[in-house]
C-alpha atoms as one frame of an Amber mdcrd trajectory, in Angstrom:
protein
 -90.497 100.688-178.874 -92.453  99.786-175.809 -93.183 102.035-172.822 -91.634
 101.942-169.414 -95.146 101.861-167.447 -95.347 104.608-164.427 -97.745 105.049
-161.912-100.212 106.825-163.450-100.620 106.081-167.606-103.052 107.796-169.778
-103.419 106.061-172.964-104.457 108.504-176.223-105.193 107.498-179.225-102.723
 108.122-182.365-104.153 112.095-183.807-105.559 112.853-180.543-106.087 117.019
-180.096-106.214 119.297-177.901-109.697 118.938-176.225-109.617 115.062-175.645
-105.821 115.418-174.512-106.512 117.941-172.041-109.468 116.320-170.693-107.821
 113.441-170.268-105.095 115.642-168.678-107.359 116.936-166.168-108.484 113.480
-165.024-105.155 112.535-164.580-103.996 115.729-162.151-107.433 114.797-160.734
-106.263 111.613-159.719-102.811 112.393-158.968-104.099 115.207-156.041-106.464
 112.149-155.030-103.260 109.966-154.545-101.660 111.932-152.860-104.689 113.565
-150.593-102.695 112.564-147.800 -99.151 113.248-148.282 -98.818 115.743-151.336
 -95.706 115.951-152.740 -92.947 118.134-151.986 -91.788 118.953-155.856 -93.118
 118.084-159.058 -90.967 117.159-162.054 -92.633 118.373-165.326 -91.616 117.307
-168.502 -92.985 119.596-171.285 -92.548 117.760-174.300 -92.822 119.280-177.783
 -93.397 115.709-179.254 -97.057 116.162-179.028 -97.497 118.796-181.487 -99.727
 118.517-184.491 -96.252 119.514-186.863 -93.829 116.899-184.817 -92.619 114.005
-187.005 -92.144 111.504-184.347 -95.300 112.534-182.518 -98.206 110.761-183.183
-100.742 112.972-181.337-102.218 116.457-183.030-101.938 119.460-180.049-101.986
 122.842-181.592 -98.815 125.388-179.973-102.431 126.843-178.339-103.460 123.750
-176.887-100.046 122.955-175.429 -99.543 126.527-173.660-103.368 125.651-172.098
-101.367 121.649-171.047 -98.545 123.792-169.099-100.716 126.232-167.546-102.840
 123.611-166.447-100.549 121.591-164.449 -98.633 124.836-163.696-101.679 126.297
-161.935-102.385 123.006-160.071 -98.832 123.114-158.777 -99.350 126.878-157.644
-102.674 125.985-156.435-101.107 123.184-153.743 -98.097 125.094-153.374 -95.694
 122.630-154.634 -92.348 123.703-156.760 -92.162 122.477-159.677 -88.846 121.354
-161.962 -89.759 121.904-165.361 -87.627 120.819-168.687 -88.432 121.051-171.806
 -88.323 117.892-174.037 -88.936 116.604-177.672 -89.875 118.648-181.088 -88.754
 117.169-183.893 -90.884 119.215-186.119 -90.884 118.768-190.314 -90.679 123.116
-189.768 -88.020 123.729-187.202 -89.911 127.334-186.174 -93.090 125.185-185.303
 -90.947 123.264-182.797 -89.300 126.735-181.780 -93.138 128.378-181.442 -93.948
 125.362-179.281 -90.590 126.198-176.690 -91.622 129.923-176.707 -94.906 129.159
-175.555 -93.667 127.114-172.981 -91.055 129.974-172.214 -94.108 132.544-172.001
 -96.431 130.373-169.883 -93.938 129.825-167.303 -92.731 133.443-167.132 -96.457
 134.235-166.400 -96.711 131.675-164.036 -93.169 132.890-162.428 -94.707 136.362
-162.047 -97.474 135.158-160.096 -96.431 132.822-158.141 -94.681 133.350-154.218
 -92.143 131.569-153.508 -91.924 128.198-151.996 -89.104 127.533-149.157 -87.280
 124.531-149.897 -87.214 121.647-147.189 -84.448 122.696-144.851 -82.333 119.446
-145.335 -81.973 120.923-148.725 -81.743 124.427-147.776 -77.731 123.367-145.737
 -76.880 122.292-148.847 -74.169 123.313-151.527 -76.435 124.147-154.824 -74.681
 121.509-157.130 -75.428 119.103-153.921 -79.318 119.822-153.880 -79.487 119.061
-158.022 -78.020 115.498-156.894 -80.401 115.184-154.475 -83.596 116.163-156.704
 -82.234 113.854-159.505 -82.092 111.254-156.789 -85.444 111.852-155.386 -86.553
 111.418-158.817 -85.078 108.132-159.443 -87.069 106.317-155.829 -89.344 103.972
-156.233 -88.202 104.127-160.425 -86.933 101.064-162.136 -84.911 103.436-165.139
 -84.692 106.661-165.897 -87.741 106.776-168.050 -89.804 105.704-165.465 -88.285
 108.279-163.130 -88.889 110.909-165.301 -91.480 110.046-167.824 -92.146 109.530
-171.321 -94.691 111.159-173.038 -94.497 108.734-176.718 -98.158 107.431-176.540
 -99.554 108.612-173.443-100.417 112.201-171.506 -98.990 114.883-173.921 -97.311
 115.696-170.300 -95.840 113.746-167.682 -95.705 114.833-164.370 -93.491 112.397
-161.395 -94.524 113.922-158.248 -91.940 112.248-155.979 -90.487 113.890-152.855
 -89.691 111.092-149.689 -91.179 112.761-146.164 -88.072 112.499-144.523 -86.487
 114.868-147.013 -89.676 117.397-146.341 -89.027 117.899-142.713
């Protein structure tokens, strides 16, 4: 199994935890916003994987349920922060003890409800806004598919690299 590479890949090394992933996390939103100074993007697709955890069978890194609530309220916050919607799915967990895998998707679950009850709403572009709502999912999955050779790339993987990936896609002429 080899990795699609994306824009932005942070390499970890096999039993990585929770501090070095989410410093290496925080570099990596660092230099996303630094990308995209310029022209932020108009949604972010997050992809909260369960993979990561410590209990995972697949996974190779070592995040505690703790230290992935702390990933998705990271690069929850930073979306709130720059006022950009986010798409999030959950992804992953293939956990030796299924309720580890089920902890990990309730704290996911809890940290966006939180994040849900203090965020304010974000308009959608208006080209979207005319549309019917099974319309505007085709056009987010296309949006996430520009500039993407397969759908891996489009969306992310998180095998090996960032316990989360975030594509931050969102064409300008789509934002007016």
């Amino acid at each position: 199994f080899r990795k699609e590479p994306s824009d932005l890949d942070v390499e970890l090394p096999d039993g990585c935890g929770d501090v070095d992933d989410l410093a290496a996390l925080d570099a990596a939103l660092a230099e996303l916003w630094r990308r995209h100074e310029h022209a932020p993007p108009g949604l972010i697709f997050y992809l909260a994987g369960a993979d990561p955890h410590e209990g995972d069978r697949l996974g190779r890194l070592k995040l505690t349920t703790a230290g992935l609530a702390e990933r998705d309220r990271r690069v929850l916050a930073a979306a709130r922060e720059r006022r950009i919607p986010v798409a999030l799915a959950m992804a992953g967990g293939y956990g030796r003890v299924v309720d580890d895998t089920v902890r990990v998707m309730g704290a996911v679950k809890r940290v966006t409800r939180a994040w849900k009850a203090t965020s304010r709403p974000t308009e959608m572009p208006p080209s979207m806004a005319r549309m019917p709502p099974i319309h505007r999912m085709s056009a987010l999955l296309k949006v996430a598919s520009i500039g993407a050779t397969t759908p891996s790339q489009a969306l992310g993987t998180p095998s090996r690299c960032c316990s989360s990936s975030v594509v931050a896609c969102w064409p300008a002429h789509l934002r007016k």
